[in-house]
N, C-alpha and C positions, 0 to 999 in steps of 0.2 A: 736663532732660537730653535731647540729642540722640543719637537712634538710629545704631549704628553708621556704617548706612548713609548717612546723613543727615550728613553731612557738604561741608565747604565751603574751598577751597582760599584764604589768605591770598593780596590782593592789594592791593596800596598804593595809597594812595585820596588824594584831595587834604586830608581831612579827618584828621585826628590820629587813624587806628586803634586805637592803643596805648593807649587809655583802661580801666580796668578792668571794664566792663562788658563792652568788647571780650573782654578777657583771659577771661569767663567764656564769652560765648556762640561764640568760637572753639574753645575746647577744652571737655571733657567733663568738666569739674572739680567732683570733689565734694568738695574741700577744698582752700586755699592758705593755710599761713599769712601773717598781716599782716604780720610783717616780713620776708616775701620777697614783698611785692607790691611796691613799690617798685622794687627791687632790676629784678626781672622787667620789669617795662615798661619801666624805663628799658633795660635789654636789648635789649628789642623793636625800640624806638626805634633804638637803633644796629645791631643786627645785621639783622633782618628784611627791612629794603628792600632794603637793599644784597645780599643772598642772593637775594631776586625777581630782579633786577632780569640778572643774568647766569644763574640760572633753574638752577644745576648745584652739586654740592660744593667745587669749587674756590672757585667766590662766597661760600658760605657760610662754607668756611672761613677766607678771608680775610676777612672781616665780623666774624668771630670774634677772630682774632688781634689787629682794630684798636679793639676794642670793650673799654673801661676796664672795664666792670662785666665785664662776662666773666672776665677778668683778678683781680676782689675775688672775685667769685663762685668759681672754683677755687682761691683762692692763699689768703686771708686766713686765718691761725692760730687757733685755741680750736674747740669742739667744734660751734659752731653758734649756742650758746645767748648772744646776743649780739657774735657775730660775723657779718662779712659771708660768709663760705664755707656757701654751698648748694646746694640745688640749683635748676634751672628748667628751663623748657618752650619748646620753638620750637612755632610751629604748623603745619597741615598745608601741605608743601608736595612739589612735584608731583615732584621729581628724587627724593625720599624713597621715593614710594609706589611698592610694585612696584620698588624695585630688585634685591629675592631672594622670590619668591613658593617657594611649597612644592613646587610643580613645577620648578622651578630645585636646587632642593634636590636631591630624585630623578634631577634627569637627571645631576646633577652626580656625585652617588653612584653611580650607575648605571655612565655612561658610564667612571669611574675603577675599577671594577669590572671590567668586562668587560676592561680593558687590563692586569688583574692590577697593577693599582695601588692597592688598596682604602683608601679614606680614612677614618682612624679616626675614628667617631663614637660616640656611646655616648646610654644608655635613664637617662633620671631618673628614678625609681619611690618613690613615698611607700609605706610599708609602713601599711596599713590599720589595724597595731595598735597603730601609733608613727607618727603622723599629722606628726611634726615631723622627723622620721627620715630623709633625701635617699641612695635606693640609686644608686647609678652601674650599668651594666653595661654590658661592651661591644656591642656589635652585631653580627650578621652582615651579610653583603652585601647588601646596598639592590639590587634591579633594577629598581622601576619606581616611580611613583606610588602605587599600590595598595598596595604590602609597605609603603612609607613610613606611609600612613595607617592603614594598621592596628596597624605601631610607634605610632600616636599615642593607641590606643586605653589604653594601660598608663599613659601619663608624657609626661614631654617631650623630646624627641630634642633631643642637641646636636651640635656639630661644634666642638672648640677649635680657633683656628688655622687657620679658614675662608678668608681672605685669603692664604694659602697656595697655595690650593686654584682660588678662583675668581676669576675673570678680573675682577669687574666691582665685588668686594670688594679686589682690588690698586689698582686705582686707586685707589679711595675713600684707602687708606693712603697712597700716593704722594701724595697732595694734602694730607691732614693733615701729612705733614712737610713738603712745600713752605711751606705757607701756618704753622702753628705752631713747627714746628723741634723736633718731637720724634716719636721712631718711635711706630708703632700698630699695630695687631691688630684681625681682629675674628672672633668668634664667632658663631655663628648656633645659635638656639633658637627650636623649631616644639611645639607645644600644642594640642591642640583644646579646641575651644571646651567649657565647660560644668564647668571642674576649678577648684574648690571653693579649693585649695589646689594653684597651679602649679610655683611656688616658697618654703620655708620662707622664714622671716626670716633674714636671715644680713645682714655685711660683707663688703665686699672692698677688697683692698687696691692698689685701682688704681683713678682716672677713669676712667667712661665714660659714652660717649653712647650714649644707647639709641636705636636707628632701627627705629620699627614702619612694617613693608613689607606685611607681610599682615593681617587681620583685625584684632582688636581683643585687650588686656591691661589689665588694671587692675593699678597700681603705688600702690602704700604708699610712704612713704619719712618714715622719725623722723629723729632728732636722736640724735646715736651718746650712747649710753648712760654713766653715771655705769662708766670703768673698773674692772675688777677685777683682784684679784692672779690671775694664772697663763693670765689668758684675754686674749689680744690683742686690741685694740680692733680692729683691721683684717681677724680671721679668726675673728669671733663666727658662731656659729650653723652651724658645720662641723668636722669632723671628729667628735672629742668632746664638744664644745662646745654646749652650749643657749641658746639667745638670750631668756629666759623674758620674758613678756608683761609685768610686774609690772618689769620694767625698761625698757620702752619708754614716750614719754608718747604721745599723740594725734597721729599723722599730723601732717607739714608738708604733705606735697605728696598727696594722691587722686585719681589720676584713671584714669581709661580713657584709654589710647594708641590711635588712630584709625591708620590707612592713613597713610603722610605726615607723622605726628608725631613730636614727637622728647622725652626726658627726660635732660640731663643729673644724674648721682649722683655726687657726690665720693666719695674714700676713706675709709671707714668710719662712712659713713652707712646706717644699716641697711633692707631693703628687702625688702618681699613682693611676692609676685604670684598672679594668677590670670583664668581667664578664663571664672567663673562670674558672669558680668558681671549679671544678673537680681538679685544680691544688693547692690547698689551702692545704690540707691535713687535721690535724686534732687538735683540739685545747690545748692547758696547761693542761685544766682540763679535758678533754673528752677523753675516748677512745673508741667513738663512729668512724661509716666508714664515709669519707668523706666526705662532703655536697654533696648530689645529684644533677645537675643542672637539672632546667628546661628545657624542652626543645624547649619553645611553649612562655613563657615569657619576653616579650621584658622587660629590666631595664628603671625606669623613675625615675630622680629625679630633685630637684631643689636646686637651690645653691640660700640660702636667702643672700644676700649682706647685712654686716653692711655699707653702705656709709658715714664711717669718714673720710679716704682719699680721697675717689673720690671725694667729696665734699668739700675738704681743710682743714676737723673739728679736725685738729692735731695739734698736738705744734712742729712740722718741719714749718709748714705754715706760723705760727703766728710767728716765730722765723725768718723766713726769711722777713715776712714784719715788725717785730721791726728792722733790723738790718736798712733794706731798709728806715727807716723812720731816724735810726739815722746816715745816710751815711754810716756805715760801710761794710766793705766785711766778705762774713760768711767762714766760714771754708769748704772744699771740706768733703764728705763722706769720703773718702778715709783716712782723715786727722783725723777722729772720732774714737773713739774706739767702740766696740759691746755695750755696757750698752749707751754710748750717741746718738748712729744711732738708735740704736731702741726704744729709750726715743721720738725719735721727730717724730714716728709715731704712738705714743699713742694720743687716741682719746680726743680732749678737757673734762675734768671736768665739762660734762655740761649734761641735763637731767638727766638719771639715775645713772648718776656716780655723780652729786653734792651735798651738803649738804641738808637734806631731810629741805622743807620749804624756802628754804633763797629765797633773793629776787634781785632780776634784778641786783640794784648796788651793792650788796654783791660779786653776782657772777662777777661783772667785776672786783669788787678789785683783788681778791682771784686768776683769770686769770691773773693780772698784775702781781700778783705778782711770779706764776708760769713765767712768761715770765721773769722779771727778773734776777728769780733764773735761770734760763737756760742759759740766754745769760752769764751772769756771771761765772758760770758755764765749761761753755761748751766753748764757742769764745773769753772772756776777762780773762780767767785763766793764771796765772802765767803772765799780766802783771803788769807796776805798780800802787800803791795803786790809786784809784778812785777819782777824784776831786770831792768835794760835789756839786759844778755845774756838773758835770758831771751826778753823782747821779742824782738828779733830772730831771736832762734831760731823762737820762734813766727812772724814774718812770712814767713823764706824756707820753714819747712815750708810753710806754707799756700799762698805760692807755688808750691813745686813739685806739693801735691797739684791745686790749681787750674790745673796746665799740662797735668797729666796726664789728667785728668779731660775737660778742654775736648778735646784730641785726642781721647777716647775718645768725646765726644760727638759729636764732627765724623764720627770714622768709622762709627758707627752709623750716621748719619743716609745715611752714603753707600751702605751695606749695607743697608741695608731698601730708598733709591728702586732701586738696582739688581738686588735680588731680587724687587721686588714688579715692574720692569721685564720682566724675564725670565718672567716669570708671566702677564705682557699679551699679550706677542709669540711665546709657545712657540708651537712651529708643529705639536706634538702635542696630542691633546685633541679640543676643539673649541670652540662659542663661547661654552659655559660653564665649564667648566675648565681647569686645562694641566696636559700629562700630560707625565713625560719628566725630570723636574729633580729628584725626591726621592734624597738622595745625591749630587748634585753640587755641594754647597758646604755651609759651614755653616749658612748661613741657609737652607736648604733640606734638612736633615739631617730625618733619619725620626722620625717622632712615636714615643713610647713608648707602649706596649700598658699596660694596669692590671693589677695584681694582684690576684688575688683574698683574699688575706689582710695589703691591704697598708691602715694607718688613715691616713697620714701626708697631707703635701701633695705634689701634682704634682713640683716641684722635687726631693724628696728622694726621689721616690720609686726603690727600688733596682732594678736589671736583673732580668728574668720568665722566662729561657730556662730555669730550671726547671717554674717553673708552666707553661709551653706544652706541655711534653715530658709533665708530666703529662697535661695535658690530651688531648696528642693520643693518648695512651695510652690512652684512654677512650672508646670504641667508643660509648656513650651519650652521654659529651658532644658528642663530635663529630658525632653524628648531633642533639642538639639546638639547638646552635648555627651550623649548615650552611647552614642557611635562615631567610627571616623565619620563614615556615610554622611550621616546628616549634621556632624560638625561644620564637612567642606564645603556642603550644599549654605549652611548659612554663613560662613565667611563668604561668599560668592553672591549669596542674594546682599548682603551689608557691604562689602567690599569689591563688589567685582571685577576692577582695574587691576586687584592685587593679584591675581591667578596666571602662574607662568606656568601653562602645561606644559610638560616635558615627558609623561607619559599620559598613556592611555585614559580619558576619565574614566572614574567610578557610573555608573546611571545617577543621573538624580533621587536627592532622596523624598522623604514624603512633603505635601503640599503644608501641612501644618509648623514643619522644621525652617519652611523658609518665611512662613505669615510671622515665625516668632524674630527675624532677623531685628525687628524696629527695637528689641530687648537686648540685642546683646551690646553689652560696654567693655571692651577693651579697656587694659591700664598700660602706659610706662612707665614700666620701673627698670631697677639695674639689671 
């Protein structure tokens, strides 16, 4: 295994790099399984040079869009196990590294702060006595470097909806919908080095591409587990939910993410993390010693969001509003087999995935007629033969849900490059974030604050203008959550197993911020 440090930037060579020896002593892998090696190099082979070669994300991401396995790699149906849908690995490469360091972070916080613009981020805190257990909490104001790092001391700091926020995270999205033809997101998550346990095992139910910018993370990633009644395959290991070990088999993918590398994870492929990297051992092909951690290096990376689900851009959606439009009742998940549940969270046929050239009403037929085939398929199987009125009825619904849809996909696509436009060129801010535009459209409408008694997901979660009013009712809370200061001092008097110094502490803060510690309530949510 190669030391963090010890790393080496891919550069296309006149000899066939993409050989699997390559693949191991490029990245830091202490496990692939064998039937995503294949897969992977051919990958390589098509996407790789062509991303060197214009040296920026727009290359990459056009490499991507053109790249057939890429394309089986996120689309193909059933769970993994015997299908083409997985994950894979780009290697290090230089427009990667360093595009949001932890100082970026800080100033970004910071400088949106001071303009009473405060960007909501929040503390992921494993409770010591429920080691599988993910606390969210929000945060106070970030002013500098220092408060940031010593947030890093408890968990891991997030930011959803980073791409909002910072200037050089908008682009990155502007490119993905150029070059793929569907909106993105990206979050940003910072760790210091040495946490055992950075992230539980959990799903999610949206692509993403992970981009490690800073330091180093070790990534797990199985094969989504044998479903169960009541627990979503896509939202295992969150809320109330346990993702227990005895339902996972052996790692596909193991590796340490270096400065500059990348992991793609499809939707609802289950995934840990951590960046007690000393505990990794040593890789297939190396019998080198151990990866050395950092000691001084906080992990920074960002989860690029494809937004086909969150966005509805699937044939689950468009399937539930043909049924809806032909009166019928759709089938329960539960009622589905693994190749037709994860059929309906394949992303529509549309941008990078459709026929290269066709044209508007092409793609609506070609959509109907997927809709068709599915409903047919999948809800009207095995009963009896189809009246030709019937038929038709089925054709023009599917039609029209498939006209409807395509517009709705057209104008997203034009609402994110122009919001995430507007976020390049704000003439507020500065050269790390834009200030000025929160509330001035929908796409730039004001993030929601957490509840503290709220379990649900993000989406559902209900309006807080009570909880605030409590809160700020509370001369003790408000005085604990004012500052990092006296934030970290009362996770410490509440939780104090949970604190992994890794830098210098802050002083204690005042005597009244830790008497209010028996007030403060943690929630988990997603």
């Amino acid at each position: 295994m190669v030391s963090c440090s010890r790393v080496q930037y891919f550069e296309p060579v006149d000899d066939d790099p993409c050989s699997e020896e390559a693949l191991f002593s490029l990245l830091d892998l202490q496990h692939l399984a064998a039937e995503l090696r294949e897969p992977q190099l051919r990958l390589w082979r098509q996407v790789v040079p062509d991303a060197c070669l214009p040296a920026n994300f727009a290359g990459l991401f056009r490499a991507l869009a053109s790249s057939s396995t890429f394309k089986e790699l996120w689309l193909a149906t059933g769970s993994g196990n015997g299908h083409m849908r997985g994950p894979f690995l780009l290697p290090r490469l230089a427009f990667v590294e360093g595009l949001l360091t932890l100082q970026d972070v800080a100033d970004g916080l910071s400088t949106a702060t001071q303009a009473g613009e405060g960007i909501p981020a929040a503390l992921g805190l494993l409770r010591p006595d429920e080691p599988e257990e993910k606390i969210n909490s929000e945060l106070p104001p970030v002013l500098s470097l220092a408060e940031l790092q010593e947030l890093l001391n408890f968990g891991t700091v997030f930011v959803n909806g980073a791409s909002k926020h910072w200037r050089s995270l908008a682009a990155v999205c502007r490119d993905v919908g150029a070059a793929l033809g569907f909106p993105a997101n990206v979050n940003i998550y910072a760790t210091a080095p040495g946490r055992d346990v950075s992230t539980p095992v959990h799903t999610d139910h949206h692509d993403v591409l992970v981009l490690q910018t800073q330091g180093c993370k070790r990534w797990r990633v199985f094969r989504p587990p044998q479903r169960l009644a009541g627990a979503h395959p896509c939202h295992r290991g969150k809320g109330q939910d346990t993702l227990e070990s005895h339902e996972l088999d052996t790692p596909i993918v193991d590796v340490v993410l270096r400065p500059g590398e990348c992991l793609f994870v499809p939707c609802g492929f289950p995934h840990a993390t951590s960046t007690f990297l000393g505990s990794c051992g040593t890789s297939e092909r190396s019998s080198s010693s151990p990866v050395q951690e950092p000691s001084s290096t906080a992990s920074v990376h960002l989860t690029l969001g494809i937004s086909a689900a969150d966005c509805g851009l699937t044939y689950g959606t468009l399937r539930g509003q043909l049924l809806l439009e032909l009166g019928l009742e759709s089938l329960g998940d539960e009622e589905l087999d693994d190749d037709a549940f994860w059929a309906l969270y394949s992303p529509l046929r549309l941008g990078c995935l459709a026929p290269e050239d066709e044209s508007d009403e092409a793609a609506v037929q070609r959509l109907a007629r997927d809709l068709e085939r599915l409903v047919l398929e999948v809800d009207l199987a095995g009963q009896e033969p189809i009246e030709e009125e019937a038929v038709e009825e089925l054709h023009e619904a599917a039609v029209l849900v498939a006209t409807r849809w395509h517009r709705i996909w057209a104008d997203m696509l034009e609402i994110h490059d122009r919001g995430y436009m507007e976020i390049i060129i704000a003439p507020r801010g500065g050269p790390t974030v834009a200030l000025g535009l929160v509330g001035t459209s929908s796409f730039h409408s004001r993030q929601r604050r957490c509840r503290s008694d709220w379990l649900g997901s993000e989406e559902d979660m209900p309006d807080c203008d009570a909880e605030e009013a409590a809160a700020a009712a509370d001369p003790n809370i408000a005085l604990a959550t004012r500052s990092v200061g006296n934030f970290c001092d009362f996770i410490r008097a509440h939780l104090p197993e949970a604190e992994h110094a890794w830098t210098r502490p802050v002083t204690a803060g005042t005597a009244s911020a830790v008497a209010a510690a028996a007030k403060l309530r943690f929630v988990a949510i997603d």
